[in-house]
C-alpha positions in Angstrom: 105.7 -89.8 -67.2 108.5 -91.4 -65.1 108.0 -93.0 -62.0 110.1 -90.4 -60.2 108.2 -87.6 -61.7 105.0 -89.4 -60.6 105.9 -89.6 -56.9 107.7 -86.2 -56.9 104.3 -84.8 -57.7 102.4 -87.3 -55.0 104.9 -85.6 -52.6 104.7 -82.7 -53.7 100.7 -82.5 -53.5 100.9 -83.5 -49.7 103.7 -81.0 -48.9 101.4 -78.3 -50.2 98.3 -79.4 -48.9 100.2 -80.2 -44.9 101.8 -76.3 -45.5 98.7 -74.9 -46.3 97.0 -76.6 -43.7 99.6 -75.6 -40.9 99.6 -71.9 -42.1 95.5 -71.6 -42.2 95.5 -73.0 -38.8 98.4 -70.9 -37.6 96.1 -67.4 -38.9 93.3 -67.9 -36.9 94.9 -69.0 -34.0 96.6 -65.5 -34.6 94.0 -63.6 -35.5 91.6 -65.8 -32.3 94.9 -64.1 -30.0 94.4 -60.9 -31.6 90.8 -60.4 -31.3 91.1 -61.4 -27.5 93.4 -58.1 -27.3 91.3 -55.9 -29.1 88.4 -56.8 -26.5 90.8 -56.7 -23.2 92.2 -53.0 -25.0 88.7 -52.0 -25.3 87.3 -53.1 -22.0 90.2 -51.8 -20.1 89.7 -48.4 -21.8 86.4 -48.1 -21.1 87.2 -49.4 -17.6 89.6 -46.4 -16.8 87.5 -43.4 -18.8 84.6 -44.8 -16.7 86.7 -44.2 -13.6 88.3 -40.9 -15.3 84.9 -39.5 -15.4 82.8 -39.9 -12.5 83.6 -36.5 -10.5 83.4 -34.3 -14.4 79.9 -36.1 -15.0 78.8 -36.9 -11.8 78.8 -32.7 -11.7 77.6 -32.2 -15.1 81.1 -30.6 -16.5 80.8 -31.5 -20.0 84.1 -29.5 -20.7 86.0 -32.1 -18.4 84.1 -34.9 -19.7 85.2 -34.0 -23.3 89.1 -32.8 -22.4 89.2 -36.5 -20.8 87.5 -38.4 -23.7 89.1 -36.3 -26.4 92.8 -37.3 -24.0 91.9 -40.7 -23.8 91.1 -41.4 -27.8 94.0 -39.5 -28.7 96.6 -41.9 -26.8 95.7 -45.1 -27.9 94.0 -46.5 -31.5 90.2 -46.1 -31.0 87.6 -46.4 -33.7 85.0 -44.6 -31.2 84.8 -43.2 -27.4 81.3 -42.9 -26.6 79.8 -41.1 -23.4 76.3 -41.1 -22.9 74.5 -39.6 -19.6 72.2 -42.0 -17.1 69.4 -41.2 -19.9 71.2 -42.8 -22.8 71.6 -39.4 -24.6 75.1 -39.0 -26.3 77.2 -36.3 -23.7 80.7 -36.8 -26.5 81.7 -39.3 -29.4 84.9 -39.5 -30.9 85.3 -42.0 -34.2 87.9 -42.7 -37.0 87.6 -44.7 -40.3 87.8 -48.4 -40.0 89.7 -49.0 -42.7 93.4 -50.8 -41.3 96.1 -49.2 -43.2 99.1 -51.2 -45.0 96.9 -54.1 -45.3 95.9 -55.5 -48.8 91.5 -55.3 -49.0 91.3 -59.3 -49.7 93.3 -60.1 -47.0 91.2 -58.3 -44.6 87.9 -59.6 -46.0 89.4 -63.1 -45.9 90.4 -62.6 -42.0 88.4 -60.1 -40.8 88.8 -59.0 -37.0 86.1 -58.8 -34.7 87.0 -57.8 -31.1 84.2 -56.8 -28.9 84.0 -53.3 -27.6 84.6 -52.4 -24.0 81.6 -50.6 -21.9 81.6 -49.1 -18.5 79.5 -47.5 -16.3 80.4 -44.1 -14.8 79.1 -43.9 -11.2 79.3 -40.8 -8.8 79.3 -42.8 -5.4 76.7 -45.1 -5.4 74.6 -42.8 -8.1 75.1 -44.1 -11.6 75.3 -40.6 -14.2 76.7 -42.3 -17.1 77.7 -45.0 -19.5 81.4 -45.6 -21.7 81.7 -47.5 -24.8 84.7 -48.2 -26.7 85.9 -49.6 -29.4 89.4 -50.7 -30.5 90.6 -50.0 -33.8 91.9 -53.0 -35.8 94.3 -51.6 -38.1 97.5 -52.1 -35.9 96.3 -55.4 -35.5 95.5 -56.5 -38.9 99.3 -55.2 -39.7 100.6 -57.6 -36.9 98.1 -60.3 -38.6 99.8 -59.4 -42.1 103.2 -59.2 -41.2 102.8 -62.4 -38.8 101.2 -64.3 -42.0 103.8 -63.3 -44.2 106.7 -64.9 -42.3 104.6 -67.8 -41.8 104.0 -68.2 -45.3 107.9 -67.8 -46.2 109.3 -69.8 -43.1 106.7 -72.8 -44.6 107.4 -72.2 -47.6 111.2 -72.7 -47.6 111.0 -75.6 -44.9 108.6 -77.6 -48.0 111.0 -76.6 -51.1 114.2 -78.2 -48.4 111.7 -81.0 -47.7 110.8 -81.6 -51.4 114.7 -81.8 -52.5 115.5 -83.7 -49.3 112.3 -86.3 -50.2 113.5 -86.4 -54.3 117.2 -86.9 -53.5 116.1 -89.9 -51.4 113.6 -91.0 -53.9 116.6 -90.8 -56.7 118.6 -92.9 -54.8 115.7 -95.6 -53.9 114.9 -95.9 -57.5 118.4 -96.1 -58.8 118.1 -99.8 -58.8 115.0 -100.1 -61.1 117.2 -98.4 -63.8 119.9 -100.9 -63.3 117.1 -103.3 -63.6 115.7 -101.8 -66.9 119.4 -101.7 -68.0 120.0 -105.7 -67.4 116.3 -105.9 -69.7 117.2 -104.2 -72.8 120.3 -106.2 -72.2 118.8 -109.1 -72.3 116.7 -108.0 -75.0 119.5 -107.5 -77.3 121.0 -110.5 -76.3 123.9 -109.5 -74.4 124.1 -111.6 -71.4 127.1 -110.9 -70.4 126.0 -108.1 -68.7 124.8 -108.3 -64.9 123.5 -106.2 -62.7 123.7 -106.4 -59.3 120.9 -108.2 -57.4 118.8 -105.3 -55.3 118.1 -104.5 -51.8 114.2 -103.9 -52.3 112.2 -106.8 -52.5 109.9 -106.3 -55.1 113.1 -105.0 -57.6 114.9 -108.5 -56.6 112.4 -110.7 -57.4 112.7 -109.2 -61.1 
């Protein structure tokens, strides 16, 4: 194997592990941002049903209380709306399937989301009648995480293939004098001395 081949592959091996490096970290700082915003999503949900609901459950209007909850899960991407009364017993639940959509499986097992649901009490003056729970889905966020991992992964990608050309044009060029050196030793070795090459720039290559 030539010396050039040699080094293009040491190069080569630390472009890919730097790239790979750079993209892991840049995933889960994504996927740290993301699960931040599933927890404020949740929490300020719960937050506003909580305050949605006081009057309907302080008065026991279950109808209300379910118009409200059903309005509320509707809007926005839940996977559950829970209402339970001052007891703990379940007044309305809502819930969808987990499973994020345009997403490969691996990818979400390899970066799985965790944001923390969102609970609030429901009070009727100072009397509290009830408790909210929810609990974001993470399939719109795990196709941000995709999409956002994807471009990462191309924009790297093509910023270490320019680097690699860049780094073995340069190397080329820095070696070019060890050829002219090997050139003046078969020379030699055939006894032609009449050829000469010019004396190089690098040290090391000189003193040969």
């Amino acid at each position: 194997m030539t010396l050039l081949r040699q080094i293009s592959l040491a190069l080569f091996a630390v472009v890919l592990v730097v790239v790979a490096g750079a993209l892991a970290i840049n995933m889960r700082a994504t996927r740290a941002f993301l699960e931040q915003q599933l927890t404020d999503h949740s929490q300020d949900a719960a937050t506003s049903l909580g305050v949605s609901l006081s009057s309907a459950a302080g008065q026991g209007d279950l109808a209300v209380v379910q118009l409200l909850t059903d309005a509320v899960f509707d809007r926005g991407a839940y996977r559950s709306v829970m209402v339970t009364d001052a007891s703990g017993q379940v007044v309305h639940r809502r819930e969808t399937a987990p499973a994020p959509a345009e997403v490969p499986a691996w990818f979400a097992a390899a970066l799985p989301l965790r944001g923390q649901p969102g609970e609030a009490v429901i009070m009727d003056g100072w009397r509290q009648v009830g408790h909210v729970r929810v609990d974001s889905h993470p399939g719109p966020a795990y196709v941000q995480l995709w999409s956002s991992s994807r471009q990462s992964a191309v924009l790297m990608a093509g910023a270490a293939v320019g680097a690699l050309a860049v780094a073995w044009l340069l190397v080329g060029v820095i070696l070019r004098p060890l050829a002219q050196v090997e050139a003046q030793a078969h020379a030699i070795a055939a006894r032609d001395f009449g050829h000469v090459a010019p004396l190089p720039g690098t040290r090391e290559l000189r003193r040969v």
